[in-house]
Backbone bond lengths (Angstrom), bond angles and torsions (degrees), N, CA, C in turn:
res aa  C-N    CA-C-N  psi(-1)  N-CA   C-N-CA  omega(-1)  CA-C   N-CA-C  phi
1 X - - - 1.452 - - 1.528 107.39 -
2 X 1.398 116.30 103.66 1.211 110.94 -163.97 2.086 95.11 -120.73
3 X 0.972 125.04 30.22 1.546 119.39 -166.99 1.856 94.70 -122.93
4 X 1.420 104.20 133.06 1.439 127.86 175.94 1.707 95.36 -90.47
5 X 0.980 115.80 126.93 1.741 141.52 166.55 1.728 107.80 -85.20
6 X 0.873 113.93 179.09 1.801 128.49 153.16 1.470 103.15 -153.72
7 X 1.182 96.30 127.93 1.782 119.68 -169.89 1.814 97.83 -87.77
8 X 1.122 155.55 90.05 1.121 129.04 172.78 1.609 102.39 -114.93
9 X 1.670 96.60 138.60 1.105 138.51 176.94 1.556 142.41 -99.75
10 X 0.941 122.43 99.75 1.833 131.64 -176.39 1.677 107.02 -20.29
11 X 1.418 126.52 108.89 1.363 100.23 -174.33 1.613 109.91 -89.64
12 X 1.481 96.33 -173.86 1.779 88.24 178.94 1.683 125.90 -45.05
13 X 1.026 113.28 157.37 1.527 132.87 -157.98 1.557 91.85 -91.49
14 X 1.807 130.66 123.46 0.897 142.13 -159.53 1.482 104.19 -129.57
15 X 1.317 136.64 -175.79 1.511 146.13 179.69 1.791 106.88 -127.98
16 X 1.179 89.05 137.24 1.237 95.84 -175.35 2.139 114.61 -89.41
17 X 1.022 123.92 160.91 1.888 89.56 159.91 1.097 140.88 -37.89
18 X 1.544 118.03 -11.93 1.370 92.74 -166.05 2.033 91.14 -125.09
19 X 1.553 101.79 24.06 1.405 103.65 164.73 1.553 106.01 91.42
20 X 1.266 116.11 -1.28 1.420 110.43 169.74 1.488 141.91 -92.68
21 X 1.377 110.32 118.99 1.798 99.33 -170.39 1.164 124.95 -42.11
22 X 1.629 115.15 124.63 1.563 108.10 165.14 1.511 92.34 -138.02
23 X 1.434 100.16 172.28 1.490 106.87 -175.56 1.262 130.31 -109.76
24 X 1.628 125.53 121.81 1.215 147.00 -142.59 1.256 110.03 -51.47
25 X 1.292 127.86 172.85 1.797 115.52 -179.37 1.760 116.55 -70.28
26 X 1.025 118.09 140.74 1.048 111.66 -164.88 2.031 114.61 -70.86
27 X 1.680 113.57 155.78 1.692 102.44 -171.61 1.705 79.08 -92.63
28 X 1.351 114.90 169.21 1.602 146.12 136.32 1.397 133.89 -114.03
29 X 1.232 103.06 122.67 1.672 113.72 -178.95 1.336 115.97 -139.31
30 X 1.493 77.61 115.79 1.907 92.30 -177.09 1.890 111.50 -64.01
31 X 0.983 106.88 157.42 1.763 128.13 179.02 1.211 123.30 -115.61
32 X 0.954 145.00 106.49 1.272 124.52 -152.27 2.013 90.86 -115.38
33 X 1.387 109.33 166.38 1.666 101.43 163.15 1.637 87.21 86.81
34 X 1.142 145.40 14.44 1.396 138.78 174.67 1.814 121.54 -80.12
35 X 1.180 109.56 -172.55 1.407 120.33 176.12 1.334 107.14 -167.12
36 X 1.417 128.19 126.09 1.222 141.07 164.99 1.144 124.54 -103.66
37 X 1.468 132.60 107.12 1.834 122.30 -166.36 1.100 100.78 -152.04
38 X 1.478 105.46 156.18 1.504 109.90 -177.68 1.758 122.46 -71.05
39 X 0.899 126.35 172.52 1.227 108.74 176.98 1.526 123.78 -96.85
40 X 1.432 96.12 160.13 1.935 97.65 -154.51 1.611 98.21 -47.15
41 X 0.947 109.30 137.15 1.728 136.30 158.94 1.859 102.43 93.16
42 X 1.050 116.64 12.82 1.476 124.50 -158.95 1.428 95.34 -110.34
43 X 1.818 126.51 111.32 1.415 126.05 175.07 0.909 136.05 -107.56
44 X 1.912 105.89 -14.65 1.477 119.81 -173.89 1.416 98.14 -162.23
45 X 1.720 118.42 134.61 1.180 123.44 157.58 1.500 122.99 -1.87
46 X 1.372 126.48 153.54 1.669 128.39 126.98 0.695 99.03 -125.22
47 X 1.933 65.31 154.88 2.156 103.98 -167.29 1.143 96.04 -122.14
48 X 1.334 109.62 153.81 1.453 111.61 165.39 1.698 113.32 -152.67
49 X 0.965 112.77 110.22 1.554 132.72 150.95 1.219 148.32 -45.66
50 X 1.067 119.33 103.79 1.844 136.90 -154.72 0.927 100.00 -135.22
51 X 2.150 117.39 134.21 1.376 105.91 162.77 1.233 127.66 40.94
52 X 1.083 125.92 29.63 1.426 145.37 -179.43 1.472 130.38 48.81
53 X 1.753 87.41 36.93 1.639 83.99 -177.52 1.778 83.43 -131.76
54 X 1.500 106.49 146.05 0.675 133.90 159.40 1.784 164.51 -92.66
55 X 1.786 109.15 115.93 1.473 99.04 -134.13 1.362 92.23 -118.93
56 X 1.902 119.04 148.05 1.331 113.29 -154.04 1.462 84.47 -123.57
57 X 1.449 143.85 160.49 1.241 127.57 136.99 1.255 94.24 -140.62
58 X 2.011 100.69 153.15 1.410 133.09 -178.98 1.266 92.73 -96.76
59 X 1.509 116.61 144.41 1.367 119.16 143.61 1.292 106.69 -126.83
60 X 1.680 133.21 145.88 1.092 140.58 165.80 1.476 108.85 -135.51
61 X 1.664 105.99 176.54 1.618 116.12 -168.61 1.891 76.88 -124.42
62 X 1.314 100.07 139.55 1.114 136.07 -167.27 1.689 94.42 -112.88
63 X 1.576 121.25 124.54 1.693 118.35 -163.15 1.647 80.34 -149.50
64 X 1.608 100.76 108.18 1.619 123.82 -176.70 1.302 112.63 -113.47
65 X 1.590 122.42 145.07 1.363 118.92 166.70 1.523 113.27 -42.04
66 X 1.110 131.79 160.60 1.410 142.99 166.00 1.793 87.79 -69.88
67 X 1.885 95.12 152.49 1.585 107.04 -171.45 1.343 127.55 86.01
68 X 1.724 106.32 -38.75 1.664 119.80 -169.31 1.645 102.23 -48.68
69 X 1.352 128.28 149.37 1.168 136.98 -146.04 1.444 90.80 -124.20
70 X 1.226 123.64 86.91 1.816 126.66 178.84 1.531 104.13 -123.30
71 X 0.919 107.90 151.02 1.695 122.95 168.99 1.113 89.50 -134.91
72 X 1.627 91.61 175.60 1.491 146.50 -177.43 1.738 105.17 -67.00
73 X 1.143 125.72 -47.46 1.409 136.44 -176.15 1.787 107.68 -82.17
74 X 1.109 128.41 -35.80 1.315 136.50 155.24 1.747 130.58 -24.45
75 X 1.090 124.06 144.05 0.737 128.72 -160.71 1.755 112.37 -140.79
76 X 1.510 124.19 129.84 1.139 112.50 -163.21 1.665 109.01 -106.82
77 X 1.383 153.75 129.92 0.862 152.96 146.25 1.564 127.54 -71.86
78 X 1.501 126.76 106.21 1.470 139.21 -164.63 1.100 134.14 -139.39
79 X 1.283 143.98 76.25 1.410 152.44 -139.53 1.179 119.09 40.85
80 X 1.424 129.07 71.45 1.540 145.40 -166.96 1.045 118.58 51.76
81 X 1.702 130.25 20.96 1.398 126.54 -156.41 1.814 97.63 -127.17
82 X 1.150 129.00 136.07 1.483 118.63 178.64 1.831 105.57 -117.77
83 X 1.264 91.50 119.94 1.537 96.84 -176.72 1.741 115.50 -101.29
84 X 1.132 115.38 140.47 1.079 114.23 157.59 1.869 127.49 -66.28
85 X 1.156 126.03 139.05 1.360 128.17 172.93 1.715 107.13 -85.70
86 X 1.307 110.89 130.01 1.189 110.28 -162.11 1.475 108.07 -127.85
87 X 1.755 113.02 95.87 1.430 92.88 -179.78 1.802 106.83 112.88
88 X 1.186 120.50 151.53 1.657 108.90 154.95 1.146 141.64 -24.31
89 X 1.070 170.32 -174.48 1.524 179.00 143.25 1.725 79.99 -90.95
90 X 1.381 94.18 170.28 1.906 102.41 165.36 1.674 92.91 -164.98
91 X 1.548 92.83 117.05 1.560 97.02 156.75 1.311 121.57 -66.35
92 X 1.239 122.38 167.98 1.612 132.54 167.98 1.394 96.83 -156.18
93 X 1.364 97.83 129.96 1.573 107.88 -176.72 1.253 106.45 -148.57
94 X 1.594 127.92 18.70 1.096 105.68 168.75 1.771 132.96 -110.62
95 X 1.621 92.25 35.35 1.318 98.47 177.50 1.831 111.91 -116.77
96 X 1.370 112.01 -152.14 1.670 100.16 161.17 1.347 120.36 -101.61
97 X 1.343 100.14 14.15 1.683 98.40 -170.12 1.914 97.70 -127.68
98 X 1.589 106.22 52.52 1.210 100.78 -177.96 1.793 121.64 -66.14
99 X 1.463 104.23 143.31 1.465 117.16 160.33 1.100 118.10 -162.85
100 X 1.598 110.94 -171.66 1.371 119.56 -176.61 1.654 106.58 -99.70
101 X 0.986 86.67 149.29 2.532 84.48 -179.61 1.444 85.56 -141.53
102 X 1.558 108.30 128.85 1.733 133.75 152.80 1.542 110.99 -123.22
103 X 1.341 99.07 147.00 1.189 105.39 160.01 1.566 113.35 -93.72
104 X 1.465 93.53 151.23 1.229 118.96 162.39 1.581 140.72 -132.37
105 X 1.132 123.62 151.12 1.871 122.56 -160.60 2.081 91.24 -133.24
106 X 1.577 73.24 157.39 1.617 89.67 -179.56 1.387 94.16 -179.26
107 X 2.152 94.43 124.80 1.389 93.26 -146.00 2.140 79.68 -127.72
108 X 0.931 112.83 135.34 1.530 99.49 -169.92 2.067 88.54 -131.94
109 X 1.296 92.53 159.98 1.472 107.62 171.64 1.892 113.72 102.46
């Protein structure tokens, strides 16, 4: 696993002037030691077409050092592409090659 990620994250929830919550600028933290791949049996996008606009989504499995600090609200940045985290993270640790694997989607158009 040789691919660096950027994890970016919603930062704390701030007030605006007129006292209303919005949410702070977001942090980024790169990962280094990653893997981004599609998921088993998965070779090419779907697209799908409406009203003539056209909508693509990626899904990939996200393969993290063990420890890496991802949530559900997170968001992954990976060769110009920004994915959503979709779902739990899931450790696996019971081999020698422990980590964490999420999926992720990124749906453009």
């Amino acid at each position: 696993m040789t691919d660096t990620v950027v994890v970016v994250r919603p930062g704390p929830s701030t007030r605006d002037t007129r006292g209303n919550v919005i949410p702070g600028p977001p942090t980024e933290t790169p990962v280094p030691w990653c893997a981004v791949l599609p998921p088993t049996g998965q070779t090419a996008p779907t697209m799908e077409i409406t009203q003539s606009a056209q909508t693509v989504t990626v899904v990939r499995v996200l393969y993290a050092p063990m420890g890496t600090d991802l949530r559900p609200a997170d968001k992954v940045r990976f060769d110009g592409k920004v994915y959503e985290v979709i779902g739990e993270p899931s450790p696996f640790n019971r081999t020698t090659r422990a980590h964490i694997e999420a999926n992720l989607k990124a749906v453009s158009g």
